[in-house]
C-alpha positions in Angstrom: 0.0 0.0 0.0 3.1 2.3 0.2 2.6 2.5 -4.1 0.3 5.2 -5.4 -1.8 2.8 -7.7 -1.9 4.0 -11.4 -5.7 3.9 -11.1 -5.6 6.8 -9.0 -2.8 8.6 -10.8 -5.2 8.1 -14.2 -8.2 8.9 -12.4 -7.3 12.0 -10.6 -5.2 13.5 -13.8 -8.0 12.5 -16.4 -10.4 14.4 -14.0 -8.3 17.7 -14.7 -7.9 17.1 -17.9 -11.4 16.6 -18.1 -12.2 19.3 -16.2 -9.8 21.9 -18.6 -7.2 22.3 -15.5 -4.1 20.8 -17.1 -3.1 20.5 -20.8 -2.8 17.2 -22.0 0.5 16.6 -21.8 0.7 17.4 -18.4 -2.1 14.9 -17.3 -0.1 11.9 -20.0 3.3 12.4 -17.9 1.6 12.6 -14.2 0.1 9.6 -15.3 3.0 7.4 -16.3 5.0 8.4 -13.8 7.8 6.1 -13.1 6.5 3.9 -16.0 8.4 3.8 -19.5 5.0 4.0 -21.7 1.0 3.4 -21.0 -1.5 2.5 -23.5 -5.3 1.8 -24.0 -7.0 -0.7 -26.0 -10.8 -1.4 -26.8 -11.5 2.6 -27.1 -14.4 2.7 -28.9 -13.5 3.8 -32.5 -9.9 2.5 -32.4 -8.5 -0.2 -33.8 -5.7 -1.2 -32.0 -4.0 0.2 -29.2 -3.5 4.2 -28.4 -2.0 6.5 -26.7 -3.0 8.3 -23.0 -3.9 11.6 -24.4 -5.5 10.2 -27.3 -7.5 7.8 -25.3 -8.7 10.3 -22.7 -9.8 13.0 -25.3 -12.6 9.8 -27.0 -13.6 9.0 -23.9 -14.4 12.6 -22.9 -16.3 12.8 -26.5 -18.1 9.7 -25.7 -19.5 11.9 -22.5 -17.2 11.1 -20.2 -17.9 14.0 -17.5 -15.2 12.4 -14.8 -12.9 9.2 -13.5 -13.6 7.3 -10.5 -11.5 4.5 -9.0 -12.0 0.9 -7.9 -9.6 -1.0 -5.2 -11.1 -4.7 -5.5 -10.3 -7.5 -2.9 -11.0 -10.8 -2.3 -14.4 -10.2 -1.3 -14.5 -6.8 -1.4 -15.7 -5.8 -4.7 -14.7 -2.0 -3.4 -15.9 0.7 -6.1 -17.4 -1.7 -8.9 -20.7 -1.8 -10.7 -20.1 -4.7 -13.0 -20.9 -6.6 -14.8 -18.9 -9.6 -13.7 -16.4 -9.9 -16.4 -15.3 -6.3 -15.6 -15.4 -7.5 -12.1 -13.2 -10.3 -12.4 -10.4 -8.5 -14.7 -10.7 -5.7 -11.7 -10.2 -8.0 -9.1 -7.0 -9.7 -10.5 -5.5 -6.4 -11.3 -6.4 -4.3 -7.8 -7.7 -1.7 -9.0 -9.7 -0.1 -12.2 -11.0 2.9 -13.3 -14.7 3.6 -13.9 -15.9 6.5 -16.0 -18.7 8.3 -15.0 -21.2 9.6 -17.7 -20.0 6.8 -20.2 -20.3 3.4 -19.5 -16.6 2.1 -20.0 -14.5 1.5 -17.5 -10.1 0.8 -18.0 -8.4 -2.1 -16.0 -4.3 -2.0 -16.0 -1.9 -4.7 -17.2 1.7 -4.5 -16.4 4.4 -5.6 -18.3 8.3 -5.9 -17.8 10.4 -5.3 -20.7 13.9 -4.8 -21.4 17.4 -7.3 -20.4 18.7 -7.6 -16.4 19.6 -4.1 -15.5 17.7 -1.8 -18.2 14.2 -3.4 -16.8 11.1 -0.9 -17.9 7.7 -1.1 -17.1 4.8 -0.6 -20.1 1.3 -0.5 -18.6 -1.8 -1.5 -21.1 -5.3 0.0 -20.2 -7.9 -2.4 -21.8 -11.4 -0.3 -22.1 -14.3 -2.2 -20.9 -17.9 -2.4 -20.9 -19.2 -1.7 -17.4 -23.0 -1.1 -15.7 -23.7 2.3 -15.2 -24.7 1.4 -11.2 -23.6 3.1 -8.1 -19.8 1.3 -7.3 -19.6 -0.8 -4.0 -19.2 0.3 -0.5 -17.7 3.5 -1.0 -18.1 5.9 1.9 -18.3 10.2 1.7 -15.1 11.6 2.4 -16.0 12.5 5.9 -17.0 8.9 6.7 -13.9 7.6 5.7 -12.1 10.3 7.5 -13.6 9.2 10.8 -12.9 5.3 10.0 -9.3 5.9 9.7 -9.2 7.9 12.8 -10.1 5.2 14.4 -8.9 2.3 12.6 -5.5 3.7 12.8 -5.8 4.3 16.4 -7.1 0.9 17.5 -4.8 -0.9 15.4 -1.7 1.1 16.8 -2.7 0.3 20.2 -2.6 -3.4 19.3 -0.1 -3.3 17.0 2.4 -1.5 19.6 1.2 -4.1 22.3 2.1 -7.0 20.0 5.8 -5.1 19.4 4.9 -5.4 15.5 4.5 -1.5 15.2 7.3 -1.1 13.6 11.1 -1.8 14.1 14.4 -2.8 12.5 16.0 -2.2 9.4 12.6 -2.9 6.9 11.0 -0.3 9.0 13.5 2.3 9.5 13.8 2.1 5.1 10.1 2.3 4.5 9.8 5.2 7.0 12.5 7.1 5.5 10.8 6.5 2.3 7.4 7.9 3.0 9.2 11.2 4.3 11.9 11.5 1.2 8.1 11.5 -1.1 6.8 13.8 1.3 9.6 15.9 1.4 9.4 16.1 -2.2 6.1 18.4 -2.4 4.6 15.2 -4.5 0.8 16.0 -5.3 -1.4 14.1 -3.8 -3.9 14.7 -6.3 -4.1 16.6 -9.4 -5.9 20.0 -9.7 -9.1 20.3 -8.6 -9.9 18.2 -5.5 -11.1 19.8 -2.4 -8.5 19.8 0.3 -10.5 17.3 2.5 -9.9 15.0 -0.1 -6.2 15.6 -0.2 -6.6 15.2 3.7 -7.7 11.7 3.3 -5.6 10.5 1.1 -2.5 11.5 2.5 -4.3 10.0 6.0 -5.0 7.0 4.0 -1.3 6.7 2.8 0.3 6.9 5.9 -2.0 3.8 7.6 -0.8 2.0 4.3 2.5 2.6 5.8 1.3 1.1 9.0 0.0 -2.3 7.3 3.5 -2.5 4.9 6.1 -1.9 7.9 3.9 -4.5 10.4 3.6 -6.8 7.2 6.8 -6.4 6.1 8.7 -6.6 8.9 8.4 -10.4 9.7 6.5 -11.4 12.8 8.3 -8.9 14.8 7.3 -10.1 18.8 4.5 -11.8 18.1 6.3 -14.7 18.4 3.2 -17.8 19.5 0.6 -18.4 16.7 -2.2 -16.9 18.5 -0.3 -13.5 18.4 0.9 -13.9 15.1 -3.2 -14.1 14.5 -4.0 -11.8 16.6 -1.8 -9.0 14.3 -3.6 -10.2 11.5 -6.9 -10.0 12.3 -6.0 -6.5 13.6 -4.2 -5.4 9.9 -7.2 -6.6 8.0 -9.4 -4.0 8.6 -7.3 -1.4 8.7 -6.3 -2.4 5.4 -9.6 -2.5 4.4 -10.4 1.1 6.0 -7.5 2.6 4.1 -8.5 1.4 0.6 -12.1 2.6 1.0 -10.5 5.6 1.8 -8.4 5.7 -0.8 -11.6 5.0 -3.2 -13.5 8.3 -1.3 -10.8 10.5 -1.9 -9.8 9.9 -5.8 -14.0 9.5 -6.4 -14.5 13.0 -4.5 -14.1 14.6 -7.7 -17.5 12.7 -9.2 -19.0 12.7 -6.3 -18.8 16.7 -6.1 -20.0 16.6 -9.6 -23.0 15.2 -8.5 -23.8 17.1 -5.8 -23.9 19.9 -8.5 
């Protein structure tokens, strides 16, 4: 959970585009960040794959008004509206993109590329059908912002008394990490998001730290199995807090949309 998904970088960056906020350009390279190239296949008109700013200006013909993001689990089919094909592509990828005002939604596939040492990272967006529902389970932004509060409070408190928390070397790096990003001035989100929603992701971010360092960092003290259960069943929903929250914060774009 320490790695922005590129659902939300698409989302969030297609939403200013959409919303005439950044040129197009700007919303292809926030976009692919670290990645060497992206590209989307199945737009509607298109025979073969195309590029991000190509891609983005059909599906904003096509009535695309704004982007909202899914963060499927097992279980959890967190910000989908089907149908189940979409579903079940969503789910094995972790995440998605839904439009809103279109029904088509975009689900990521990653790819490697390149010899041992010079490895690059190509990402293609297939464009899918979806049902123009109401996604899954995703709460307003202030709901979510009260669930972390107290997620990440309660599971601190456990965490701490299981001496999982967070210590050692694994720690230490991803905690250094998340301040090097934040030290960085990276945006959060992309123009045009109220600041609550900023809030809450950067909220949901850092109890995604949380679940990585306690996951990460092997059993830590919790040294019998009932312990070592006992941390789990605290992470999970936690974990499961912190993606809805996610969801809420890179959807409050839409959802202010349709508040009017």
């Amino acid at each position: 959970m320490l790695t922005e998904q590129r659902s939300g970088r698409l989302a969030s960056w297609g939403n200013a585009l959409i919303a005439g906020l950044v040129s197009p350009d700007e919303a292809a390279l926030a976009i692919v960040g670290d990645d060497a190239v992206h590209r989307v296949d199945g737009v509607p008109g298109e025979a073969g794959p195309v590029g991000l700013t190509l891609a983005l200006g059909r599906l904003r013909a096509l009535g695309a008004q704004g982007l909202r993001v899914a963060l499927p689990a097992p279980g959890h089919p967190l910000g989908l509206s089907g149908p189940a094909e979409f579903n079940a592509r969503a789910l094995e990828a972790e995440e998605a993109v839904v439009c809103h005002g279109v029904a088509l939604g975009l689900v990521p596939e990653v790819y490697e590329a390149g010899p041992d040492g010079d490895v690059h990272v190509e990402v293609l967006w297939h464009c899918l059908p979806v049902r123009e529902a109401p996604p899954a389970d995703v709460p307003s932004l202030g709901e979510a912002e009260r669930e972390l509060a107290e997620a990440l409070r309660d599971a601190t408190a456990l965490l701490t008394k299981l001496d999982v928390a967070g210590s050692g070397p694994v720690a230490e790096a991803a905690v250094e990490a998340y301040r090097a990003r934040a030290e960085r001035g990276r945006e959060v989100l992309a123009p045009g998001y109220p600041p609550r929603a900023v809030r809450v992701l950067e909220l949901a971010q850092r109890v995604g730290l949380l679940i990585s360092v306690a996951y990460e960092n092997g059993h830590g003290g919790a040294v019998s199995a009932s312990e070592i259960g006992a941390r789990a069943e605290a992470l999970r929903p936690v974990e499961r807090t912190a993606r809805r929250a996610q969801v809420a914060a890179y959807n409050a774009y839409v959802e202010e949309l349709l508040r009017g």
